[in-house]
N, CA, C and O atoms as a Tinker XYZ file with bonds, in Angstrom:
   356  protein
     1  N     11.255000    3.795000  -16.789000    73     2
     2  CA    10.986000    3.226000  -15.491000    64     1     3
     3  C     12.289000    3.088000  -14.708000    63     2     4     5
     4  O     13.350000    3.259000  -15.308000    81     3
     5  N     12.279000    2.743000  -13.205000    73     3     6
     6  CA    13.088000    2.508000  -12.437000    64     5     7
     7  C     14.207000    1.729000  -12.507000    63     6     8     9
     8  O     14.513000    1.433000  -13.662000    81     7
     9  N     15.140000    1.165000  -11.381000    73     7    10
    10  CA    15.725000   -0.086000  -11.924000    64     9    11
    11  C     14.824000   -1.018000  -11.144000    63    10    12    13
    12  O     14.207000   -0.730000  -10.118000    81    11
    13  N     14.836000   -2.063000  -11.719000    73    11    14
    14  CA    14.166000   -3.653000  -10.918000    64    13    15
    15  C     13.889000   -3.812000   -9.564000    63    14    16    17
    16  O     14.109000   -2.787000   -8.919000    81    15
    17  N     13.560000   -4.575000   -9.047000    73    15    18
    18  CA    13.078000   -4.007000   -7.533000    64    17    19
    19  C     14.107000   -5.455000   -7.330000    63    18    20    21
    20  O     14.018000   -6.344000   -8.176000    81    19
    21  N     15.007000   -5.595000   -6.232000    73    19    22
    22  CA    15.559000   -7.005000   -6.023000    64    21    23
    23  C     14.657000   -7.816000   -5.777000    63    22    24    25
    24  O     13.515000   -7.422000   -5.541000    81    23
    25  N     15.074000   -9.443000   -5.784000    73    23    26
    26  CA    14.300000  -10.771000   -5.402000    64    25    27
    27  C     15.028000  -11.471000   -5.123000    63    26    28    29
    28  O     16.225000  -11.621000   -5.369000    81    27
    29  N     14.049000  -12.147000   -4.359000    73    27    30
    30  CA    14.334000  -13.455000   -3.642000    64    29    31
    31  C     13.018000  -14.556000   -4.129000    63    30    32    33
    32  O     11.845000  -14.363000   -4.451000    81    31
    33  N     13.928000  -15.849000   -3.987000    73    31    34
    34  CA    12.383000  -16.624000   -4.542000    64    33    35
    35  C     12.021000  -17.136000   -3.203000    63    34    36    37
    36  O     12.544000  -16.769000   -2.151000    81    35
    37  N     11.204000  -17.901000   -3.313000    73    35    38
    38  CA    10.503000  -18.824000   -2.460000    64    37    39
    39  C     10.857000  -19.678000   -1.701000    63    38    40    41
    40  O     10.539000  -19.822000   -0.521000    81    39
    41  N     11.723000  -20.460000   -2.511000    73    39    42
    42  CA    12.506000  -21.001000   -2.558000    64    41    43
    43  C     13.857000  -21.082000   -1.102000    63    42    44    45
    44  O     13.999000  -21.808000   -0.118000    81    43
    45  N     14.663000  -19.846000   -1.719000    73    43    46
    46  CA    15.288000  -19.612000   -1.099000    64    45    47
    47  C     15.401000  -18.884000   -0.012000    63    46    48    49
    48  O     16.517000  -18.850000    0.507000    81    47
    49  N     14.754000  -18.436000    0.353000    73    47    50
    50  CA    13.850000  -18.064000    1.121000    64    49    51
    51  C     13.342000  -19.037000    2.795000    63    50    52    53
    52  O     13.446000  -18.853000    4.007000    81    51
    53  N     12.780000  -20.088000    1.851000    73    51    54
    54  CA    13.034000  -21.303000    2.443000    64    53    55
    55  C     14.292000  -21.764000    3.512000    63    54    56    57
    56  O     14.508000  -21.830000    4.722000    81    55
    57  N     14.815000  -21.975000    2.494000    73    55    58
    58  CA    16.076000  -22.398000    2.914000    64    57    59
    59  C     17.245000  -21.154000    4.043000    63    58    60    61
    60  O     18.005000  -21.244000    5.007000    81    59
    61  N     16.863000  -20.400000    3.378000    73    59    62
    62  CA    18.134000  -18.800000    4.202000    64    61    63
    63  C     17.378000  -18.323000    5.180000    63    62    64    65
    64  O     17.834000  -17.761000    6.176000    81    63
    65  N     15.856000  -18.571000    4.890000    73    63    66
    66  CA    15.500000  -17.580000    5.944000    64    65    67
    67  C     15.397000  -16.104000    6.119000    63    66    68    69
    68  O     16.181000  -15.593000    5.319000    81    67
    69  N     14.779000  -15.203000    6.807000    73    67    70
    70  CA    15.014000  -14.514000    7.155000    64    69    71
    71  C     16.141000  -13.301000    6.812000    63    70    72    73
    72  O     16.052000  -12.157000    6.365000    81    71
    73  N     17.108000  -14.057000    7.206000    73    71    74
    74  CA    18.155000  -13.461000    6.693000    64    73    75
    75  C     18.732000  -13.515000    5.489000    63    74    76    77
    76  O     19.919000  -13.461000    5.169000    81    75
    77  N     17.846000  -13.617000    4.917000    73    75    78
    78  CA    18.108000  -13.510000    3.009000    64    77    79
    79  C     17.424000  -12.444000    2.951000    63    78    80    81
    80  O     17.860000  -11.770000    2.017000    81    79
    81  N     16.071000  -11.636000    3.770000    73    79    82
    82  CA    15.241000  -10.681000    3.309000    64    81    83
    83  C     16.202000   -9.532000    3.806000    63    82    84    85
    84  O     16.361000   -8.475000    3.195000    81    83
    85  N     16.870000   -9.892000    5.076000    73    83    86
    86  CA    17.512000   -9.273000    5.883000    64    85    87
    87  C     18.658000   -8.421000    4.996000    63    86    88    89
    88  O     18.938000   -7.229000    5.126000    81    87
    89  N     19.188000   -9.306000    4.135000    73    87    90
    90  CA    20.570000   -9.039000    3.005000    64    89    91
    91  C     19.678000   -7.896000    1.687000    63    90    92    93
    92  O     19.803000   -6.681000    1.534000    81    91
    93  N     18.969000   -8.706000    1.060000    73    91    94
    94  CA    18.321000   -8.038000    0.360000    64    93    95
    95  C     17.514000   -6.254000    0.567000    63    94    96    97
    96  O     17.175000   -5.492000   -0.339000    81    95
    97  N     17.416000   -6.059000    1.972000    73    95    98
    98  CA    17.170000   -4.812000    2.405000    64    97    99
    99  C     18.068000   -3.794000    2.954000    63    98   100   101
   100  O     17.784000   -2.638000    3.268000    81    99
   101  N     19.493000   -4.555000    3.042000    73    99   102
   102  CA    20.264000   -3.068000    4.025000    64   101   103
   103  C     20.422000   -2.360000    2.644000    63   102   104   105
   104  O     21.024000   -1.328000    2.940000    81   103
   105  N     20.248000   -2.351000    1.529000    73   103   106
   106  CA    20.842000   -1.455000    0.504000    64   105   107
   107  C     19.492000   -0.713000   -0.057000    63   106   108   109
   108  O     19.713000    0.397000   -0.541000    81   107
   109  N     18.192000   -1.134000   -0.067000    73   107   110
   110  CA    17.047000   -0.763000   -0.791000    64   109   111
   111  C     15.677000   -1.058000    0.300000    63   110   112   113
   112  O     15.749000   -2.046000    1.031000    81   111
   113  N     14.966000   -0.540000    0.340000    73   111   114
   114  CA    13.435000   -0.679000    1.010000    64   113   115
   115  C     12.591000   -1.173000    0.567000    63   114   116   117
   116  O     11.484000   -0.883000    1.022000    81   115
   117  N     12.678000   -2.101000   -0.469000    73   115   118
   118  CA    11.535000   -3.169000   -0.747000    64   117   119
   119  C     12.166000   -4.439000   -1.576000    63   118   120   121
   120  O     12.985000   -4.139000   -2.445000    81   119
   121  N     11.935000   -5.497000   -1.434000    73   119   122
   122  CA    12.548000   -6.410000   -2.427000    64   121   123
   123  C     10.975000   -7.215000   -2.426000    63   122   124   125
   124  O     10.102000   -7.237000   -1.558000    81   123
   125  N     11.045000   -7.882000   -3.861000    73   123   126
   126  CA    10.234000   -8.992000   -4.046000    64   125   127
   127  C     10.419000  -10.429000   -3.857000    63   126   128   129
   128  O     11.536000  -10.839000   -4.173000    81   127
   129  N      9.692000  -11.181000   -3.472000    73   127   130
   130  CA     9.444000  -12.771000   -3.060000    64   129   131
   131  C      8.253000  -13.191000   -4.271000    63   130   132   133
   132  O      7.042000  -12.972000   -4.287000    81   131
   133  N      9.240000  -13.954000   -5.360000    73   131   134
   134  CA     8.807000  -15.182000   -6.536000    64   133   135
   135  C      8.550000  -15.938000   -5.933000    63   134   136   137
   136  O      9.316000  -16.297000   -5.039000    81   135
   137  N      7.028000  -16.691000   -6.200000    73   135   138
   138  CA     6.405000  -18.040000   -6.459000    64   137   139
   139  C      6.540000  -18.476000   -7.756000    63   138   140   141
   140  O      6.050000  -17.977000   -8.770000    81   139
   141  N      7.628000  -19.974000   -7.586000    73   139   142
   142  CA     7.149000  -20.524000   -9.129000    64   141   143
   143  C      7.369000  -19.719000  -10.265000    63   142   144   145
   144  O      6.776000  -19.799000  -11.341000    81   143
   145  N      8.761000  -18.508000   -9.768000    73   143   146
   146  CA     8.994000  -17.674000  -11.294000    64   145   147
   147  C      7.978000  -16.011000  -11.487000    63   146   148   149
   148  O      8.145000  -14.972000  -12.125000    81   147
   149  N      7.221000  -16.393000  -10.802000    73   147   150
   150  CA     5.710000  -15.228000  -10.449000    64   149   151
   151  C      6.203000  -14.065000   -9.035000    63   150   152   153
   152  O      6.454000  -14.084000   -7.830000    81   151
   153  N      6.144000  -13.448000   -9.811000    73   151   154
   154  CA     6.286000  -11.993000   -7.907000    64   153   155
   155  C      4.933000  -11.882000   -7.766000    63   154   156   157
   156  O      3.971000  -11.633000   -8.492000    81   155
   157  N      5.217000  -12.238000   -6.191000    73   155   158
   158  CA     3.931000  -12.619000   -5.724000    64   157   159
   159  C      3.817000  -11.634000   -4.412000    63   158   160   161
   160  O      2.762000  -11.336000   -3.852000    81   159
   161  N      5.060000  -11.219000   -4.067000    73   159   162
   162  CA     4.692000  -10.492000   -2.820000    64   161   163
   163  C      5.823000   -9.207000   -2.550000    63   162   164   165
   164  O      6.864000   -9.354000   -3.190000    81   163
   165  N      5.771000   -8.291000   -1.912000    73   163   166
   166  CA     7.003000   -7.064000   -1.883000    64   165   167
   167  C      7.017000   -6.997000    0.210000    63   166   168   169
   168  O      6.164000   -6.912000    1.094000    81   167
   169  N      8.610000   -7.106000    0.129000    73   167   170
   170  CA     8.626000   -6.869000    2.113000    64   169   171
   171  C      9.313000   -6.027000    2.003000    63   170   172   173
   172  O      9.835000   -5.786000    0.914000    81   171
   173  N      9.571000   -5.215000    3.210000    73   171   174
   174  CA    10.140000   -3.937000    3.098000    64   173   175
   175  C     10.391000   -4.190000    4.589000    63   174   176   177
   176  O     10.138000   -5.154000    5.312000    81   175
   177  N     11.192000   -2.560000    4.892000    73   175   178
   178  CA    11.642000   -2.570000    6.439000    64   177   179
   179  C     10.195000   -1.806000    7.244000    63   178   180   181
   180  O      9.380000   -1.076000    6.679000    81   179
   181  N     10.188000   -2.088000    8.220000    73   179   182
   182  CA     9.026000   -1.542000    8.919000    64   181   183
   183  C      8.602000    0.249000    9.170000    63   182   184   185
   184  O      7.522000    0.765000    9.456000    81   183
   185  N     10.060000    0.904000    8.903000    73   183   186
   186  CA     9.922000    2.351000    8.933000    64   185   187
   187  C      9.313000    2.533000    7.675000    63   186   188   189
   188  O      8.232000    3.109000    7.551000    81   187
   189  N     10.358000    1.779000    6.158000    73   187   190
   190  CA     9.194000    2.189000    4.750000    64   189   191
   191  C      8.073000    2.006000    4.974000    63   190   192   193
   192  O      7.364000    2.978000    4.713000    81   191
   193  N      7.547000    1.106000    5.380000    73   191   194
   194  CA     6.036000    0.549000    5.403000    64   193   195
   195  C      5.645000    1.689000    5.993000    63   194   196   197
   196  O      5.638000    2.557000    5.120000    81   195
   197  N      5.248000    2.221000    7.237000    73   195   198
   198  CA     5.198000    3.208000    7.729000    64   197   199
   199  C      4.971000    4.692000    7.459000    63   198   200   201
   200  O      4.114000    5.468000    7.882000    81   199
   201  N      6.331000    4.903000    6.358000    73   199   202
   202  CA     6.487000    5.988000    5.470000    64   201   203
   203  C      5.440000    6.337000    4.463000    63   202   204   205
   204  O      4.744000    7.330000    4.251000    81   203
   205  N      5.584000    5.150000    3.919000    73   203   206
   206  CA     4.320000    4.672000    2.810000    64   205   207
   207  C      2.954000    4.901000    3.491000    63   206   208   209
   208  O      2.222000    5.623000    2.814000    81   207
   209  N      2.508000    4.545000    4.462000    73   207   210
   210  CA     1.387000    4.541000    5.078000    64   209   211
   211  C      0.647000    6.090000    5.402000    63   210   212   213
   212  O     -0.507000    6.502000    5.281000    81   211
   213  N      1.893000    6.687000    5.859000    73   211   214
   214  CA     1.625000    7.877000    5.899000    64   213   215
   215  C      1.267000    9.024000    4.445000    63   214   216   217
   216  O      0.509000    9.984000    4.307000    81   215
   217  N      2.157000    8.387000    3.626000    73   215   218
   218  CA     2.071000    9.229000    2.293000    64   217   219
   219  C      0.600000    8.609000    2.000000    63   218   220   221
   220  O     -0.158000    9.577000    2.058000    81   219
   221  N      0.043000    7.747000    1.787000    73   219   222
   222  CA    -1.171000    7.238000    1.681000    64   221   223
   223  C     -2.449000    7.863000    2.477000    63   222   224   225
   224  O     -3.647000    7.908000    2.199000    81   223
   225  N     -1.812000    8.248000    3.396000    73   223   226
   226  CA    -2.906000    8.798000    4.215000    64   225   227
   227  C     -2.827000   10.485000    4.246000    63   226   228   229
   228  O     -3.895000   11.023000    4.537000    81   227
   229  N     -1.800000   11.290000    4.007000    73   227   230
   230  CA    -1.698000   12.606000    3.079000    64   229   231
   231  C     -2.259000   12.646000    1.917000    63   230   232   233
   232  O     -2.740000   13.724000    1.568000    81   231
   233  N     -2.331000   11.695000    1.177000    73   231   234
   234  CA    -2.793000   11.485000   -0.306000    64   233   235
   235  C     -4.386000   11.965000   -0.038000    63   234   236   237
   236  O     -4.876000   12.990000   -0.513000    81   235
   237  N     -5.012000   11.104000    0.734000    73   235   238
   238  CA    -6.335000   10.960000    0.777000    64   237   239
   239  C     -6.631000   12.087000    1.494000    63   238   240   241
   240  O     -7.579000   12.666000    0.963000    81   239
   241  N     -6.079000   12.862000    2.843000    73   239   242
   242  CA    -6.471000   14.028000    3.041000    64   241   243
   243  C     -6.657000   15.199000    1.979000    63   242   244   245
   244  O     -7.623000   15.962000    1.978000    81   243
   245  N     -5.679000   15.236000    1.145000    73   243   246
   246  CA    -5.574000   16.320000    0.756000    64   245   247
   247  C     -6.493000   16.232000   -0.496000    63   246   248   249
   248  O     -6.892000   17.210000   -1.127000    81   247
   249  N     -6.761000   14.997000   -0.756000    73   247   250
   250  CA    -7.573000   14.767000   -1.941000    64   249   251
   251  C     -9.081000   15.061000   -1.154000    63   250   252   253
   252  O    -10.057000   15.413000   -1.816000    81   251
   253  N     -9.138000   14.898000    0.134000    73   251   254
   254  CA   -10.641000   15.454000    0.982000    64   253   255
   255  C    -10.662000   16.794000    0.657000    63   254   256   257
   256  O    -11.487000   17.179000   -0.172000    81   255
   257  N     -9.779000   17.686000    1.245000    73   255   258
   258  CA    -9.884000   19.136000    1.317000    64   257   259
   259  C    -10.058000   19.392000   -0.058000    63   258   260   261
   260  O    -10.564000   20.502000   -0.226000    81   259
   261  N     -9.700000   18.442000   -1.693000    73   259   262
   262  CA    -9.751000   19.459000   -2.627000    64   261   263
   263  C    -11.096000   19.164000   -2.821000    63   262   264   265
   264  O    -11.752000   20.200000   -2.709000    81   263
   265  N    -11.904000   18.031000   -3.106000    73   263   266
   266  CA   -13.328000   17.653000   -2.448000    64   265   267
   267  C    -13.887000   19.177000   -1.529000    63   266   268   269
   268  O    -14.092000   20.074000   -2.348000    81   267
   269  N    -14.100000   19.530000   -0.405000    73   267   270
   270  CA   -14.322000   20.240000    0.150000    64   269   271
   271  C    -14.302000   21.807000   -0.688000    63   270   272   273
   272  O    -15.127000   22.695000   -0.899000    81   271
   273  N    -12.978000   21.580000   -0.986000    73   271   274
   274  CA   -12.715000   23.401000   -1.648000    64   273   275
   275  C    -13.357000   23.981000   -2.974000    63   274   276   277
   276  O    -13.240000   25.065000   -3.545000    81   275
   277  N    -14.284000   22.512000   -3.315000    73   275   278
   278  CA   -14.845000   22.383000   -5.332000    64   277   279
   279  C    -16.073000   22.229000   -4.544000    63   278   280   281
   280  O    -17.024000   22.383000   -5.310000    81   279
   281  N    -16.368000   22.052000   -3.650000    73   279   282
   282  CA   -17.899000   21.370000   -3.127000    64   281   283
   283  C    -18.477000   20.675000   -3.374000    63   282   284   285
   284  O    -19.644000   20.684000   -3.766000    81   283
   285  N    -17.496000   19.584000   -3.128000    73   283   286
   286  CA   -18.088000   17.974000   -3.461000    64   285   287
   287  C    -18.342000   16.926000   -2.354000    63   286   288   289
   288  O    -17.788000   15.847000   -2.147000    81   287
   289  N    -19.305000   17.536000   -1.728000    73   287   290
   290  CA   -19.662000   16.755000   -0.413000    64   289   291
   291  C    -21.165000   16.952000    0.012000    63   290   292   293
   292  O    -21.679000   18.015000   -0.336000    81   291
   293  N    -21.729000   16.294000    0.533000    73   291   294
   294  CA   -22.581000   16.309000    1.083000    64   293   295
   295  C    -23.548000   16.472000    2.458000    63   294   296   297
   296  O    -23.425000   15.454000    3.139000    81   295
   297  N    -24.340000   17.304000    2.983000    73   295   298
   298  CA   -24.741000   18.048000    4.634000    64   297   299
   299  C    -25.804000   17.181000    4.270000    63   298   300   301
   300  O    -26.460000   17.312000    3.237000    81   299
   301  N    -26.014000   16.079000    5.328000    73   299   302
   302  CA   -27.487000   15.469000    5.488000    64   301   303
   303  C    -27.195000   14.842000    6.722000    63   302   304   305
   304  O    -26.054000   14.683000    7.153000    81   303
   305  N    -28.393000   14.434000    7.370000    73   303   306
   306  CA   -29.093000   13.877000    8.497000    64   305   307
   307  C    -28.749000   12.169000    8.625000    63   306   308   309
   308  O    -29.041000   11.423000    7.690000    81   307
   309  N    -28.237000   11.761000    9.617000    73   307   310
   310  CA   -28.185000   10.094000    9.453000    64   309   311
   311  C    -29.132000    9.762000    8.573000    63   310   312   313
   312  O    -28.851000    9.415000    7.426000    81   311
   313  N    -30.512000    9.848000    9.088000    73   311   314
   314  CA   -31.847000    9.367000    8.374000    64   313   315
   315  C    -31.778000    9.366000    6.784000    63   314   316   317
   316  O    -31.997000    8.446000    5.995000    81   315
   317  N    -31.233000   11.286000    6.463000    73   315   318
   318  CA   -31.234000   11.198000    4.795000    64   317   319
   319  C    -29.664000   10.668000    4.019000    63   318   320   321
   320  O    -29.413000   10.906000    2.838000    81   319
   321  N    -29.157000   10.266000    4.526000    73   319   322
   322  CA   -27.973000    9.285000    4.475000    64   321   323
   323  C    -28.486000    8.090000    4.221000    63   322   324   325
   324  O    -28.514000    7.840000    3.016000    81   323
   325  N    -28.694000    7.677000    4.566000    73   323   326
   326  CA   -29.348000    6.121000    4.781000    64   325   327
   327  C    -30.624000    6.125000    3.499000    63   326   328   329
   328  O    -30.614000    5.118000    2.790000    81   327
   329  N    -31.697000    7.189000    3.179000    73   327   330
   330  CA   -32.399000    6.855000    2.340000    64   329   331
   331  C    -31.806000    7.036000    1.014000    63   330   332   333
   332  O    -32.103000    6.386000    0.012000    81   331
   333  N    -30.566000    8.385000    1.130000    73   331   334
   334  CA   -29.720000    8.311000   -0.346000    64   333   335
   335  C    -28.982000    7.130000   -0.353000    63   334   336   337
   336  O    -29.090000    6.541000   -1.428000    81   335
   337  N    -28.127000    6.463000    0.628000    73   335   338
   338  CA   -27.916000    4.910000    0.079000    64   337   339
   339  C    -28.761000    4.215000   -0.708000    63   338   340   341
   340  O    -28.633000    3.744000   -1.838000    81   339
   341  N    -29.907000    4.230000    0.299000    73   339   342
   342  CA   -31.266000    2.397000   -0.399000    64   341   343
   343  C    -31.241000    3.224000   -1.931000    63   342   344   345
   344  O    -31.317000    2.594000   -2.986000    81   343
   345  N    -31.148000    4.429000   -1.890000    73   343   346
   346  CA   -31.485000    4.868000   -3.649000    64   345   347
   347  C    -30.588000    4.328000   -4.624000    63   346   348   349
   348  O    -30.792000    4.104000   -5.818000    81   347
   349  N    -29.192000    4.088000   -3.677000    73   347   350
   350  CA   -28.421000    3.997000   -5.054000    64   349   351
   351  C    -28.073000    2.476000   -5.218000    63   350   352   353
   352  O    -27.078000    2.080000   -5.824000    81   351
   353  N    -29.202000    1.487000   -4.480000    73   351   354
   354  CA   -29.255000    0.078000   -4.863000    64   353   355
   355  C    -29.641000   -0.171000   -6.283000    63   354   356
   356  O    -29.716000   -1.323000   -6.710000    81   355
């Protein structure tokens, strides 16, 4: 595995503010925020987030088209849409 992702607690956090997440990011694109010893949450800069968002959303296209290219989809009518749902109650 990787190295460690940095942290900040809760805590301090508290207290620094902002600019503790601020420190923790000019060197890396995500650090974690501990509750109580627990990582509870990951912040990042707004371009990673972004970046990420996009790779997420390539992911799922391309995972459509391979869907599509195996023929794993389905041609029906609102109407027979709706009755293959109630079926699969």
């Amino acid at each position: 595995m990787g190295e460690a992702m940095p942290s900040i607690t809760a805590n301090e956090l508290k207290t620094k503010g902002i600019s503790a997440i601020e420190a923790l990011l000019e060197h890396q694109p995500e650090a974690v925020i501990s509750v109580r010893g627990e990582d509870r949450f990951v912040v990042m800069d707004i371009e990673h987030y972004h970046y990420l968002r996009e790779c997420e959303l390539d992911a799922a296209l391309a995972e459509t088209r391979a869907d599509l290219s195996a023929g794993r989809f389905v041609q029906e009518s609102p109407e027979e849409h709706l009755a293959r749902l109630d079926g699969l109650k």
